[in-house]
SERO-4910 file (N, C-alpha, C, O; in steps of 0.05 Angstrom, whole numbers):
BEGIN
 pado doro    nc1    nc2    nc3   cac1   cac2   cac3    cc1    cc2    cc3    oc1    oc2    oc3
  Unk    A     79  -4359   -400     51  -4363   -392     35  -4338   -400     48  -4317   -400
  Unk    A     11  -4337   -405     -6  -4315   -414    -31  -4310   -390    -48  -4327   -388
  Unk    A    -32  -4292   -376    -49  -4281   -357    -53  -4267   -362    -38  -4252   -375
  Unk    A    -83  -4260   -355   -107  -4244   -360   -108  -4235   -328   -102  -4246   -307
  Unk    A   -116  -4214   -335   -120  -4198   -295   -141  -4183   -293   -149  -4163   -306
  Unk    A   -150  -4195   -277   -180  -4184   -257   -173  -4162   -251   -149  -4155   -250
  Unk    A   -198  -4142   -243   -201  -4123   -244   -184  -4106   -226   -167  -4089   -230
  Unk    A   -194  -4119   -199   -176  -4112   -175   -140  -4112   -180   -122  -4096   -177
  Unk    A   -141  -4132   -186   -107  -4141   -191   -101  -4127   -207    -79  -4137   -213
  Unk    A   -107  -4100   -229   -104  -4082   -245    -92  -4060   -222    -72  -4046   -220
  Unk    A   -116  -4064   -208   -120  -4030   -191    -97  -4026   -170    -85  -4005   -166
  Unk    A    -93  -4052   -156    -71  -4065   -136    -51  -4065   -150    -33  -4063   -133
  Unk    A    -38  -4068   -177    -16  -4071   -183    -14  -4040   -192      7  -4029   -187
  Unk    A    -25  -4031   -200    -24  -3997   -200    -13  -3989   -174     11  -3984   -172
  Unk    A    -30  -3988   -156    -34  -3970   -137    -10  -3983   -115     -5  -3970    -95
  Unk    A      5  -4007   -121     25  -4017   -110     15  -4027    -84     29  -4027    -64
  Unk    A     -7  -4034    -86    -16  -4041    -58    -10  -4067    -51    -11  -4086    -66
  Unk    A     -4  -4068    -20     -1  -4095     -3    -17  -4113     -3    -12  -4134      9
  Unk    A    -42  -4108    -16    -64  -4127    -23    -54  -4149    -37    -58  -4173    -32
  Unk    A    -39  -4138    -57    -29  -4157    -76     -2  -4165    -71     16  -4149    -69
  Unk    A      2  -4199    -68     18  -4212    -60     36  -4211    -77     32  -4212   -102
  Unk    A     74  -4209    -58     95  -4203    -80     96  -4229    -94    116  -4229   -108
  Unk    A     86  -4246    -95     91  -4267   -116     77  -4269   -138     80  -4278   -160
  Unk    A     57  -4258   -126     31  -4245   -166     50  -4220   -174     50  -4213   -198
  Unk    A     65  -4207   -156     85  -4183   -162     99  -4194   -188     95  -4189   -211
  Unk    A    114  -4206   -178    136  -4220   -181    131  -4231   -209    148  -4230   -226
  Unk    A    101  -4246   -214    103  -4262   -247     85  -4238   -257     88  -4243   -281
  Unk    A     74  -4222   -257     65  -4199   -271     88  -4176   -272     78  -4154   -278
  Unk    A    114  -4176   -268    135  -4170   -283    161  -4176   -284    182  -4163   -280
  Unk    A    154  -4210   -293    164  -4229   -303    173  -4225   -339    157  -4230   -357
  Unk    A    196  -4218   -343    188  -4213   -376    175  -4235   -401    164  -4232   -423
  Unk    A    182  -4262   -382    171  -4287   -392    147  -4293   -404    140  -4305   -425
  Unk    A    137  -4280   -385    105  -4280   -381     84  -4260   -402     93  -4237   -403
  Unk    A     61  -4263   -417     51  -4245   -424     20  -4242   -417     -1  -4254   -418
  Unk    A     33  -4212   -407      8  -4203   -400    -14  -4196   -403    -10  -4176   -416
  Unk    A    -47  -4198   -399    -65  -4177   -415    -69  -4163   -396    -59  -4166   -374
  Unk    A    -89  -4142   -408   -106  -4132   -390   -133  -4128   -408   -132  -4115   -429
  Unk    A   -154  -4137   -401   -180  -4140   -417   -187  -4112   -418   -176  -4096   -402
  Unk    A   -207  -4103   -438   -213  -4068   -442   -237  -4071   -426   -251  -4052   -421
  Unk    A   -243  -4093   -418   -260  -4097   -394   -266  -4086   -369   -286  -4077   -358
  Unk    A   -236  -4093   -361   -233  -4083   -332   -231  -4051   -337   -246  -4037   -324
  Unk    A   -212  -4036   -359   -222  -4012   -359   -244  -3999   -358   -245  -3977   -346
  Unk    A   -270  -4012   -372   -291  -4009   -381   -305  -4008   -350   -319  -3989   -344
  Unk    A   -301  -4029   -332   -303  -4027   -300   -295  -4012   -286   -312  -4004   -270
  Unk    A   -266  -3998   -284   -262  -3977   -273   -276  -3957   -279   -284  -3946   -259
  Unk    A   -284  -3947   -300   -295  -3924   -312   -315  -3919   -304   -322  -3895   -307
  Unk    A   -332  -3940   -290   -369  -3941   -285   -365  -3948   -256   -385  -3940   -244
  Unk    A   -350  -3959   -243   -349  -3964   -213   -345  -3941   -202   -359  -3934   -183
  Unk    A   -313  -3916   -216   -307  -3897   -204   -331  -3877   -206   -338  -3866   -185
  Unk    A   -348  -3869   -237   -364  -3853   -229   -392  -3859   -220   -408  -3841   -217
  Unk    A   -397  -3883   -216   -417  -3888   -192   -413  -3885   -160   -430  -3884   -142
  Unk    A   -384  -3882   -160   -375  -3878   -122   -373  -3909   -107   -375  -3913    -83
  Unk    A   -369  -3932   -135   -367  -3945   -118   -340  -3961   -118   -338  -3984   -110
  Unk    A   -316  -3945   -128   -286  -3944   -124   -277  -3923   -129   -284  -3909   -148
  Unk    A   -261  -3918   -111   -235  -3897   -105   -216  -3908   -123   -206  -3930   -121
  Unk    A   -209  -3890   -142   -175  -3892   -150   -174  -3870   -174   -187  -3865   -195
  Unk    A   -156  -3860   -161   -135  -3834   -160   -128  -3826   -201   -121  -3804   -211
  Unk    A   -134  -3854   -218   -111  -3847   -238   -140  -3848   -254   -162  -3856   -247
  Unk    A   -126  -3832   -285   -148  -3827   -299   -147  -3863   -318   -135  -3884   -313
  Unk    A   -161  -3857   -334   -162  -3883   -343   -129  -3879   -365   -110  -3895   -365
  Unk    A   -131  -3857   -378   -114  -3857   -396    -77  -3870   -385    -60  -3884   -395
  Unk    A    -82  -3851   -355    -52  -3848   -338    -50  -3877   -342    -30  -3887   -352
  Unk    A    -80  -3899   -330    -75  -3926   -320    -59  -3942   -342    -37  -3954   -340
  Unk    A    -79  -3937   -368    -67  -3947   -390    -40  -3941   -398    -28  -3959   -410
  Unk    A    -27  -3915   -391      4  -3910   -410     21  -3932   -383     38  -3948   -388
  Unk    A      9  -3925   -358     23  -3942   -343     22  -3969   -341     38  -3980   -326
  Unk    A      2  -3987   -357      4  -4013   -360     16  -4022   -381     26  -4045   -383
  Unk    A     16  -3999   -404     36  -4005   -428     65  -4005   -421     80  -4019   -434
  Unk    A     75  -3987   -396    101  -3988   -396    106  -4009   -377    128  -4019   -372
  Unk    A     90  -4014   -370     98  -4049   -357    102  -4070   -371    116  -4088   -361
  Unk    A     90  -4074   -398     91  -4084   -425     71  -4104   -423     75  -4127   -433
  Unk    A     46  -4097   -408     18  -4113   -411      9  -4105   -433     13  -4083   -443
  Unk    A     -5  -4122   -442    -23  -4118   -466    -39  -4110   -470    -33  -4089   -457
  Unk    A    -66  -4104   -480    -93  -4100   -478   -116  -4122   -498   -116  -4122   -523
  Unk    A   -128  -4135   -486   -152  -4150   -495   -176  -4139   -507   -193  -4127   -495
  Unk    A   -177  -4144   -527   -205  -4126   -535   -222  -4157   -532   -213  -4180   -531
  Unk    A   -254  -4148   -532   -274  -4155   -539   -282  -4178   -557   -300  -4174   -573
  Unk    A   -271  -4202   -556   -275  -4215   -586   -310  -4237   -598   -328  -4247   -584
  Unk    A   -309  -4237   -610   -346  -4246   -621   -347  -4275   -604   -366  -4282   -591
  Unk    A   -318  -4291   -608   -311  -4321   -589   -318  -4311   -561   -332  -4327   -549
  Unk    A   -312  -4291   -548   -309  -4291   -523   -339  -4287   -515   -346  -4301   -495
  Unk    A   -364  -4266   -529   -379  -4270   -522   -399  -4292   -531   -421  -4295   -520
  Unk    A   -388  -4306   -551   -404  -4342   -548   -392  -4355   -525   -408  -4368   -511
  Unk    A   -372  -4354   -518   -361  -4370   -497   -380  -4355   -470   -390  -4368   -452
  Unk    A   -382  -4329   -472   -401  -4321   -446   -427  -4334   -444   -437  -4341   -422
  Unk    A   -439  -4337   -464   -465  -4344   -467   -471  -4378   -458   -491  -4386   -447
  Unk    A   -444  -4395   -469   -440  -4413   -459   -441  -4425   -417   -446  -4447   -406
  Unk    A   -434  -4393   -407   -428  -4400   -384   -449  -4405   -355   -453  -4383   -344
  Unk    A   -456  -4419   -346   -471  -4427   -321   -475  -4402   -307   -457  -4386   -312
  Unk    A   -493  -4392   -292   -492  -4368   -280   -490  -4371   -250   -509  -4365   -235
  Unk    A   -456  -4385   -237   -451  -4382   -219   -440  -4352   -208   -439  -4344   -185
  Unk    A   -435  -4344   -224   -423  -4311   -216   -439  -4297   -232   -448  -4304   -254
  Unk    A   -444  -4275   -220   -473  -4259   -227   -460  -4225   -244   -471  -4211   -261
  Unk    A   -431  -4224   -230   -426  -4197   -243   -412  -4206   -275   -399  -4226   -284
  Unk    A   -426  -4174   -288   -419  -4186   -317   -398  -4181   -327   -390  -4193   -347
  Unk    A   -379  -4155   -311   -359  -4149   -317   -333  -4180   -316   -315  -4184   -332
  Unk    A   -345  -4200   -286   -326  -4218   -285   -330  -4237   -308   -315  -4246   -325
  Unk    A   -359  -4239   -302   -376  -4264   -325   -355  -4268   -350   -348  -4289   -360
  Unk    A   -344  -4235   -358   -325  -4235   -390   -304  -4242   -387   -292  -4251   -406
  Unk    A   -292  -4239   -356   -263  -4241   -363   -262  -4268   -353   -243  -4282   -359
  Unk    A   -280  -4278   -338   -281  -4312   -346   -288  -4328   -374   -280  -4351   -377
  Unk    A   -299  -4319   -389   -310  -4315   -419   -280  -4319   -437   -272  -4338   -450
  Unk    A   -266  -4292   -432   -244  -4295   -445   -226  -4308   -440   -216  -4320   -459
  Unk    A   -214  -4311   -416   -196  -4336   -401   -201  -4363   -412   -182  -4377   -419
  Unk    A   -230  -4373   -415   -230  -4397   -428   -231  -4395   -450   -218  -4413   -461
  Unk    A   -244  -4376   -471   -237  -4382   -490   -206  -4370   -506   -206  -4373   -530
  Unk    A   -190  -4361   -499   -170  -4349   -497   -143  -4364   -490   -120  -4358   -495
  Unk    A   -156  -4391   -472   -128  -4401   -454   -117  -4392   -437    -95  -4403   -433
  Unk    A   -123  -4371   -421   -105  -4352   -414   -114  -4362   -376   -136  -4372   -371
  Unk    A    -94  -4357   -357    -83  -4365   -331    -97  -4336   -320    -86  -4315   -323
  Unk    A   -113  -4339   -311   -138  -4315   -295   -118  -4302   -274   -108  -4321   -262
  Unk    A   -110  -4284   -267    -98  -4274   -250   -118  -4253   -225   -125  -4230   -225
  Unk    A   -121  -4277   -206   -147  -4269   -182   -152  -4271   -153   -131  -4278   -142
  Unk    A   -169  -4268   -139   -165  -4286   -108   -190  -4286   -107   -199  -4280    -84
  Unk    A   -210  -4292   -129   -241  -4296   -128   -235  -4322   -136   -229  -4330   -158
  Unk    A   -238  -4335   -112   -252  -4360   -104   -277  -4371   -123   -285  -4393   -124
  Unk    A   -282  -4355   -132   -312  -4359   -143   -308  -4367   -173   -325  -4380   -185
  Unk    A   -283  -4360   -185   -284  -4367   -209   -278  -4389   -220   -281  -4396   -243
  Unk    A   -267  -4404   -194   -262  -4439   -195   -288  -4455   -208   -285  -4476   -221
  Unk    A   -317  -4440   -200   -334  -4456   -198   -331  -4458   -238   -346  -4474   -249
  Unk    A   -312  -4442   -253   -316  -4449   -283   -295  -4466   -302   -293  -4470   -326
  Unk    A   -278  -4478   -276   -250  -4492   -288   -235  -4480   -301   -224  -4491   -320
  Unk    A   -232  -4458   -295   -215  -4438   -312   -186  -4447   -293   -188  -4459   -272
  Unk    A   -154  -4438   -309   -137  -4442   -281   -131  -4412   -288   -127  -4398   -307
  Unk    A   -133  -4411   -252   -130  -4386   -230   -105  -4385   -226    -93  -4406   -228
  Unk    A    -89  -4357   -217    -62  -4359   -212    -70  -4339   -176    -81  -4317   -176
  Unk    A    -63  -4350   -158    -64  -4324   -132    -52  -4345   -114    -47  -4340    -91
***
């Protein structure tokens, strides 16, 4: 299966936190499974942490060597994903999510989340 991971579920599977349930544990290092991680959510960390409006400890670089040795991928940006954004209803207002709903559909890819909110785009959610 190919999952894409929300922002949080980046930061939680870093930071090993109890937030995140051992069974999203469990298929995010699944070797079966392939993983992304959108340059998105980096692109989020980067602007949330120096706005003050998240805490976390790792530089972006550390996050990245440590998502490579988990053997997640990285998503870049593609020209489809932002037609597919432009395409999208404006039930969710942040733009960071707006993409990685963007890319999930146009991508195929199994959203890895516990925003409720992203149902409203028929994407399938894994939490």
């Amino acid at each position: 299966m190919s999952l894409l991971l929300d922002t949080h579920t980046v930061i939680w599977f870093i930071d090993k936190s109890p937030r995140l349930p051992q069974h999203v544990r469990d298929m995010l290092e699944d070797e079966s499974n392939d993983v992304y991680v959108s340059v998105v959510s980096l692109w989020e960390i980067s602007i949330k942490t120096r706005q003050g409006k998240l805490i976390f400890n790792n530089s972006l670089t550390e996050t990245a060597r440590q998502l490579r040795s988990n053997g997640f991928r990285f998503l870049v940006v593609r020209s489809d994903h932002v037609y597919r954004l432009d395409t999208l209803v404006l039930h969710h207002k942040d733009p960071f999510d707006r993409m990685l709903i963007a890319q999930s559909l146009a991508s195929g890819f199994v959203l890895v989340s516990c925003d409720e909110a992203f149902d409203d785009y028929g994407i399938r959610r894994l939490w």
